[in-house]
Wavefront OBJ file of the C-alpha trace (Angstrom):
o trace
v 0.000 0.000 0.000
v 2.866 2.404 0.755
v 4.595 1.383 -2.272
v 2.048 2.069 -4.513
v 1.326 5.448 -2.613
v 5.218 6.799 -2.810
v 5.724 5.087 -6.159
v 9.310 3.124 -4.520
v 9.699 0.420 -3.012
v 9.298 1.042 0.819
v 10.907 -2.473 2.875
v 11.300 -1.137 6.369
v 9.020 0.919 8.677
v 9.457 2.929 11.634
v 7.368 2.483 14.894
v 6.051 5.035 17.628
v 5.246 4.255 20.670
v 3.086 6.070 23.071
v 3.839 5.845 26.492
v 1.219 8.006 28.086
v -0.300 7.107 30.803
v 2.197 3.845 31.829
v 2.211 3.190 35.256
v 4.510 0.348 37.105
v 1.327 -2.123 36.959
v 0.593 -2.326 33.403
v 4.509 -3.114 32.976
v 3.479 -6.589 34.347
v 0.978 -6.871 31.227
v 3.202 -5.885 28.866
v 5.267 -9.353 28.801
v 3.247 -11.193 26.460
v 3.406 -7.813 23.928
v 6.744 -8.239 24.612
v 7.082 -12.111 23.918
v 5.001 -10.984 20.103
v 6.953 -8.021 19.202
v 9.892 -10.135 19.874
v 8.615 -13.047 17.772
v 7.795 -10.285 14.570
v 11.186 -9.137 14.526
v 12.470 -13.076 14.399
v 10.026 -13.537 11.709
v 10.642 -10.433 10.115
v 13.821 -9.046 11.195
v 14.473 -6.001 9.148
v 11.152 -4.919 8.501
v 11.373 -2.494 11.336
v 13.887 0.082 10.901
v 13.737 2.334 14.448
v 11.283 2.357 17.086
v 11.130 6.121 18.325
v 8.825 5.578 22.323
v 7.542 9.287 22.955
v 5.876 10.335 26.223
v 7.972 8.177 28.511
v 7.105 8.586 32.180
v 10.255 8.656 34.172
v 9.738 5.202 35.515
v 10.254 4.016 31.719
v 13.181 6.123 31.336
v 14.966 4.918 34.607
v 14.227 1.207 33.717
v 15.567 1.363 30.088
v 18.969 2.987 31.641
v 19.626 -0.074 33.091
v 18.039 -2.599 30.457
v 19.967 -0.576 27.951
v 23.315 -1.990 28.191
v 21.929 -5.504 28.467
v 20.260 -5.425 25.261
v 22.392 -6.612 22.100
v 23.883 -3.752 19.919
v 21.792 -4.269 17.141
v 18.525 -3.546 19.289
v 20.205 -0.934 21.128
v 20.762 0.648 17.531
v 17.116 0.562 16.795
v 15.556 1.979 19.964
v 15.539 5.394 20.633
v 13.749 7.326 23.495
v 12.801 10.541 22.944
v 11.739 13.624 25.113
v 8.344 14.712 25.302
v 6.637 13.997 22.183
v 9.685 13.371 20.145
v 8.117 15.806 17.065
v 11.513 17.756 16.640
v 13.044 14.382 16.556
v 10.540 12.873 14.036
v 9.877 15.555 11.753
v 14.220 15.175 10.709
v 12.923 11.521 9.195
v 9.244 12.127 8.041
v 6.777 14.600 7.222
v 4.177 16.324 9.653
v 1.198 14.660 7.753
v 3.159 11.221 8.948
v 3.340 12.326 11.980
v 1.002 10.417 14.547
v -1.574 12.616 16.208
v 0.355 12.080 19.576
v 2.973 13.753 18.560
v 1.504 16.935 16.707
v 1.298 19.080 19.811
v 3.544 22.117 20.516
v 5.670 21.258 23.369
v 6.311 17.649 25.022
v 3.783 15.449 26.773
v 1.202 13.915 24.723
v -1.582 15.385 22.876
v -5.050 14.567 24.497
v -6.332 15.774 21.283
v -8.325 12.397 19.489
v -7.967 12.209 15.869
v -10.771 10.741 13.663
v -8.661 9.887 10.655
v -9.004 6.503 10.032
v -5.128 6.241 8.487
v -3.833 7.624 12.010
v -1.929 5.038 13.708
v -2.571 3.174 16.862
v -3.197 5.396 20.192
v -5.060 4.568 23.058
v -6.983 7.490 22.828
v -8.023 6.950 19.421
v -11.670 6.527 18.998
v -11.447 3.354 16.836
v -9.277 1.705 19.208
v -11.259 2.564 22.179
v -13.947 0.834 21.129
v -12.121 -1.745 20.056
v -10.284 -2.190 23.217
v -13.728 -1.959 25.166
v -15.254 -4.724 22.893
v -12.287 -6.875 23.416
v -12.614 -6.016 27.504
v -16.367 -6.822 27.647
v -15.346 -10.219 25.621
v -13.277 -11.343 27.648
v -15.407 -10.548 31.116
v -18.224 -12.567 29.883
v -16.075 -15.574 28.234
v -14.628 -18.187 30.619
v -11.276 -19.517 29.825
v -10.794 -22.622 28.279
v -7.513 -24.679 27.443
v -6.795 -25.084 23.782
v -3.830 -27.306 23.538
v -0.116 -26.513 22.892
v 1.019 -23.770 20.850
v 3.733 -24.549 18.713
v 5.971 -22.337 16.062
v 8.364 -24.070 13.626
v 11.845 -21.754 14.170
v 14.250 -22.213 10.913
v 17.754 -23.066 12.203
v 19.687 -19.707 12.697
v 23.118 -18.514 13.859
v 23.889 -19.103 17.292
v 23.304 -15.628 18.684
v 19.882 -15.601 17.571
v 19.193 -19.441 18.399
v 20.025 -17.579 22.389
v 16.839 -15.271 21.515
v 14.993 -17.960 20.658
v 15.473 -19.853 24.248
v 14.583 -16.292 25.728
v 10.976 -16.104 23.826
v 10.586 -19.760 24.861
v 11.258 -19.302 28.788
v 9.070 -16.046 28.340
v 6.151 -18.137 26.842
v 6.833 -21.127 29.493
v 6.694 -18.478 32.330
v 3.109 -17.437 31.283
v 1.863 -20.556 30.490
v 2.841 -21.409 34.205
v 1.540 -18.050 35.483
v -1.893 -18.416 33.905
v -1.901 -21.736 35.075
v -1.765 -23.786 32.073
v 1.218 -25.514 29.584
v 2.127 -23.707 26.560
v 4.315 -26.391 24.555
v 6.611 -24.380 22.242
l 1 2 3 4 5 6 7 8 9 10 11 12 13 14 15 16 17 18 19 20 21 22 23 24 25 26 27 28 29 30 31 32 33 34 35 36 37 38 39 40 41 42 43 44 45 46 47 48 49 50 51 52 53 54 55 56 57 58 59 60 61 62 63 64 65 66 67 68 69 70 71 72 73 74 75 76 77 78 79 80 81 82 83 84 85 86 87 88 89 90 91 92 93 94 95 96 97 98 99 100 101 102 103 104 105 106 107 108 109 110 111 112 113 114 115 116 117 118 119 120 121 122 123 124 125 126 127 128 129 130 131 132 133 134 135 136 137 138 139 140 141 142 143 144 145 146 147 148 149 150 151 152 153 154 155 156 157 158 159 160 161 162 163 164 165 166 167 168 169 170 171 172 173 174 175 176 177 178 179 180 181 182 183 184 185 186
């Protein structure tokens, strides 16, 4: 779609994430987002270029100081934190009109500003995905939970530094199968 739209061919893409609103709790949550993300750049490793995080609450900043160093170079590379709303930042590598909503405001902090353009990207406090997030909520209140076997995902043999990453996702996704009480076979 971006192709066609620019006329070149576009391989890599850039993420922003908004970190409004992150408290210590939801950090808890965020392992199995984690445990995906991780799994999409295995699968698709250079598809994402850089992921800019905007809005970082101080307790995200602190934490990455110290995860920083433990990460490998090549991630380190391709995560940048930025102050405030990171526009400054962004608008050196894209244009304003690809500039999500969250970071269009004057200043830092995020924008509480929803946008109703259905080609904005995803922000918690955009109307589409609050109702999506809702619908998913109510689901999952009025659902019980119910085992549905063993997950497994066929991993091509790689190098050994990424075969290490590959024992890391699995102990993440044994960790929450044990935590939600159930075995998730990898």
């Amino acid at each position: 779609m971006v192709t066609k739209k620019y006329g070149r061919h576009i391989t890599t893409c850039i993420k922003v994430l908004d970190m409004t609103g992150l408290k210590l709790s939801a950090l808890n949550q965020m392992k199995i987002v984690t445990a995906i993300s991780t799994v999409d750049d295995l699968n698709y490793p250079e598809k994402t270029e850089t992921y800019y995080i905007v809005n970082a609450p101080y307790i995200f900043s602190a934490c990455w100081k110290v995860v920083k160093p433990l990460l490998q170079e090549r991630t380190r590379k391709k995560v940048h934190v930025l102050r405030g709303c990171g526009k400054d930042e962004l608008l050196k590598i894209m244009d304003y009109s690809s500039l999500p909503h969250f970071c269009r405001r004057e200043g830092s902090g995020a924008s509480k500003r929803s946008s109703s353009d259905p080609d904005d990207c995803f922000s918690l406090d955009h109307p589409f995905h609050q109702e999506l997030y809702n619908f998913i909520q109510e689901q999952a209140l009025n659902m019980e939970l119910t085992k549905q076997g063993s997950l497994h995902v066929n991993i091509p043999d790689q190098d050994p530094e990424d075969a290490k990453i590959v024992e890391v996702i699995e102990a993440e996704f044994h960790k929450l199968g044990v935590q939600n009480g159930s075995a998730i076979g990898v």
